[in-house]
N, C-alpha and C positions, 0 to 999 in steps of 0.2 A: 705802574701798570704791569700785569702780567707779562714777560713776552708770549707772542704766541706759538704751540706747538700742538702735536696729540701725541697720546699715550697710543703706542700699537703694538700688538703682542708681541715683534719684533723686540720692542723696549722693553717689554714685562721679561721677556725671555733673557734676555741679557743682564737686565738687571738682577734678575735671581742666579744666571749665575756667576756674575762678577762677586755676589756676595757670598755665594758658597764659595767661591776662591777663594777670598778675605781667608775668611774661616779654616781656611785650609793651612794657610800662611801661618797664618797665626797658631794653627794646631802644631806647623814640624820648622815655629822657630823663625821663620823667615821674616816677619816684622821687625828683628831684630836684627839684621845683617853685619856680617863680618867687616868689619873692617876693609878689606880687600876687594871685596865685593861692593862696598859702598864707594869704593875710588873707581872701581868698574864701569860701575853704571850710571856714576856722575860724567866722565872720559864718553859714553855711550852718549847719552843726554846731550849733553854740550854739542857735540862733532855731529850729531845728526838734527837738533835743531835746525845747527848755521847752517849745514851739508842743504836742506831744502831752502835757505836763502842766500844758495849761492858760494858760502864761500868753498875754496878751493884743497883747504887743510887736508890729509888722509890721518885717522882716525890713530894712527902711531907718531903723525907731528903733534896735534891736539895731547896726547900721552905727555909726550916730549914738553911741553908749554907746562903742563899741571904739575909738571917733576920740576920747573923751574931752569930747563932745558933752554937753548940758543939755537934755532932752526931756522933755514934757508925758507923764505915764502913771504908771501905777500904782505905788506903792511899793516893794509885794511883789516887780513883777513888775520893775521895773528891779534892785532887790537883786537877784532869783535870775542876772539878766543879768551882775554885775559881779563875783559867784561863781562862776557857769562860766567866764569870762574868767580868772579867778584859777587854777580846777580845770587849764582846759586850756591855760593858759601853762606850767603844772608837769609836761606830760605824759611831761618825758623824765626826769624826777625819781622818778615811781611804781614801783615792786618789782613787779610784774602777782602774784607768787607771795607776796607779802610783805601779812599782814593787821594791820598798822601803818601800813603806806603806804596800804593801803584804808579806815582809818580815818580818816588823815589826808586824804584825797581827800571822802570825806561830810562831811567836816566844812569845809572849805574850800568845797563847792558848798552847805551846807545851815546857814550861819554867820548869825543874826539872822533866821532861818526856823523853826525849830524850838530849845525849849529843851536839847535835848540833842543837839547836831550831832556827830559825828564816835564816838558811842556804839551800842555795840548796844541795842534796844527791850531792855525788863522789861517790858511788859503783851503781852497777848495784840489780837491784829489781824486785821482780815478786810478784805476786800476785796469791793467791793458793786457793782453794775452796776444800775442805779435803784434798785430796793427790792429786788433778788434777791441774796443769798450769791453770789456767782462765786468767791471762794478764801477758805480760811480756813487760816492759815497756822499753822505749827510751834508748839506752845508757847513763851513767850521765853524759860524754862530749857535749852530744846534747844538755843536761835540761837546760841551759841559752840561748841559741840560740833560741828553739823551745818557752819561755816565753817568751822572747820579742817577737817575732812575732806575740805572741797570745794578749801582751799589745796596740800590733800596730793595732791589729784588733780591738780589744776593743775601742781603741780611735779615727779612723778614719775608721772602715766601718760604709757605711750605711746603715745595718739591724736596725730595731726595738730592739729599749731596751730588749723589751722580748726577742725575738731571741737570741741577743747576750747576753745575760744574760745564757741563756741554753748552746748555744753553749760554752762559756768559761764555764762554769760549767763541760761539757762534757769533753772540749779538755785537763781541767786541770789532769781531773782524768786519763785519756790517756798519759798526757805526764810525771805523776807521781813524781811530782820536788822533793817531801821530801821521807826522810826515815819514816817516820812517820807523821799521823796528814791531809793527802791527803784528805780524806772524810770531814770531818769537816770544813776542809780551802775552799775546794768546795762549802758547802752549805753558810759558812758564807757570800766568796765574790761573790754569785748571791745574797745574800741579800744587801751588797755595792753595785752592781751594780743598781739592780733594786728601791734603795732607789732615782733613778736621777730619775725617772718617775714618781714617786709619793711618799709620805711620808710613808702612809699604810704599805710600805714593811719593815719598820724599826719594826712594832709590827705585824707580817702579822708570827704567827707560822708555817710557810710550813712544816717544818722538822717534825711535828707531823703525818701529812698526810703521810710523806716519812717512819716515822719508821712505820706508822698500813699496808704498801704496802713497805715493805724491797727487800722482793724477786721479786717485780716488778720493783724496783728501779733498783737492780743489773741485773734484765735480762736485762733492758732496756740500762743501761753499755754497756753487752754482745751483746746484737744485733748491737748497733754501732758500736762495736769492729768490728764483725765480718762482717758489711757491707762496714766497710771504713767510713762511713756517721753518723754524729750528729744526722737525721733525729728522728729512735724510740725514743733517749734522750728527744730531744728537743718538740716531741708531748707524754713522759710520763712527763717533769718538770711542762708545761703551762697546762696538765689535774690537776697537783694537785694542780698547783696555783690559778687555776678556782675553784676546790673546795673547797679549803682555805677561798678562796674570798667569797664562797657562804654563808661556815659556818661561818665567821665573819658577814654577811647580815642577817644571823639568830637571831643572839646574841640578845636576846630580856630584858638583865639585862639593857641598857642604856634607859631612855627616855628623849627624843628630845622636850628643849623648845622653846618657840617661840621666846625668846631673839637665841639662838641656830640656828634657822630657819634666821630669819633678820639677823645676824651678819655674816652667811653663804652668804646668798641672795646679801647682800652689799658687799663682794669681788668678786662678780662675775665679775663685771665694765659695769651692764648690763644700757645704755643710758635711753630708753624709753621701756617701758614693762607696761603688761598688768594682771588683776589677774589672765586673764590663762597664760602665762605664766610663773606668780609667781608659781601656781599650777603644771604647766610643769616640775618645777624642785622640789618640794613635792610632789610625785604621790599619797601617801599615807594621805595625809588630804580632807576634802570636804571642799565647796564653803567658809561657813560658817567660820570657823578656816583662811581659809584664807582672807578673812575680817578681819576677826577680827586682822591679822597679821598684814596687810596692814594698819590698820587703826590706829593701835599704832605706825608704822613706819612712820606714819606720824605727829605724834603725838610727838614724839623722832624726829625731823626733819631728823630720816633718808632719808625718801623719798619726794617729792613734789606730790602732785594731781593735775592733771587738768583735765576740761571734770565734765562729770556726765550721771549715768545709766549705759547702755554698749558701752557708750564711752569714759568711765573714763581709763584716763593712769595713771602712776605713773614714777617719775622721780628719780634716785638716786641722792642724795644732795652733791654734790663734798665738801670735809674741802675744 
């Protein structure tokens, strides 16, 4: 069964343009990340998951653990570090649909933390915000029942990656399968998830946006709890992946060469094009640069010419 939510132009609006973001990434390279920057914002990832569940690491010890470093800190809280680094070295290994691979994933972040890592809860659990109830979850006879159905949704509705990506994010933290590790296993598999849409999401730190907006995160929880409906979740996950999205578009440490540009350009599969719109998909260079692109890509037989003035086309050269 469906879970339930609405579509509200809040959703429509973010959804368009977390996808012109994509697009954007994808136009100046960023799908592709440096190396360096992929050790960045894995370092980001990790230390801000754990950072909203508590642990106590500063974001240059967590550095320090991923170099293979020996640092003064807590036991706990260096384990849970040396488990996500394991969790999310295996990212491209996870089934997003497959609750095997989800078990195997709790159990790799949650190994010498809890007695039964990579298991569903048997007892019953709530969730307390000082002394108050804030969730009191499924009975533990339901929590296999209630995960398959929500695998069944994952792999055969047809919402939007994103969507469904928020929505199982949500429904997981609701239907609370483990004794421990629920937050974390939440954000990591909308990152499994959302890696089917594009690559970006594998180095895409969202969790950083999630811990500097914690109490927005959880009221956002709260209101769905309290509405029956994914709805607040799902338009508080797609606001931070938009800003995610944006701050990665800011990052002004990478510069984009023109082999970078062509090598882009040429997997697009685009037949015949024109230098606008080579330009079309570099919004950010002038006429000139793209000439000058053009004219090496023809030069590298990446491209053919024909025509001349402004009626020159260019043709991508099939191997």
């Amino acid at each position: 069964m469906k879970p339930p939510y609405q579509i509200t132009s809040s959703i429509l609006a973010l959804v368009a343009s977390i996808s012109e973001k994509l697009g954007q990434t994808n136009a100046i390279y960023l799908n592709r990340p440096s190396p360096q920057l992929r050790k960045q914002s894995r370092i980001r990832t990790i230390h801000s998951s754990l950072k909203i569940e508590g642990n106590t690491l500063t974001q240059e010890q967590v550095t320090a653990v991923v170099e293979n470093k020996r640092i003064i800190g807590p036991k706990k809280d260096v384990l849970e570090v040396l488990n996500a680094i394991s969790a999310y070295e295996n990212l491209g290994a996870f089934k997003p649909t497959s609750s095997k691979s989800f078990l195997t994933a709790h159990k790799l972040l949650m190994t010498g933390l809890i007695e039964k890592s990579g298991k569903y809860r048997t007892t019953g659990v709530g969730i307390m915000h000082g002394k108050k109830l804030a969730h009191l979850a499924p009975p533990a006879e339901n929590v296999a029942f209630l995960m398959k159905g929500l695998f069944e949704y994952l792999k055969n509705g047809d919402d939007l990656t994103l969507i469904k990506s928020c929505v199982f994010h949500y429904e997981m933290e609701f239907i609370h399968p483990f004794i421990d590790g629920n937050g974390r296993m939440g954000r990591l598999w909308q990152t499994i998830i959302l890696m089917q849409e594009n690559s970006v999401f594998e180095f895409l730190p969202f969790e950083t946006m999630i811990s500097e907006t914690q109490n927005n995160y959880y009221q956002a929880l709260a209101k769905s709890d309290s509405s029956g409906s994914s709805t607040p979740f799902i338009e508080y996950m797609l606001g931070v992946l938009d800003k995610s999205l944006n701050e990665l578009l800011q990052f002004n440490g990478r510069t984009i060469t023109q082999k970078d540009r062509l090598h882009h350009f040429s997997s697009l599969g685009k037949t015949k094009f024109s230098r606008a719109d080579y330009m079309n998909v570099f919004k950010d260079i002038s006429s000139a640069t793209a000439s000058r692109d053009l004219k090496k890509g023809v030069e590298t037989s990446l491209f053919q010419k024909t025509g001349s003035m402004n009626r020159t086309m260019y043709q991508i050269v099939l191997e």
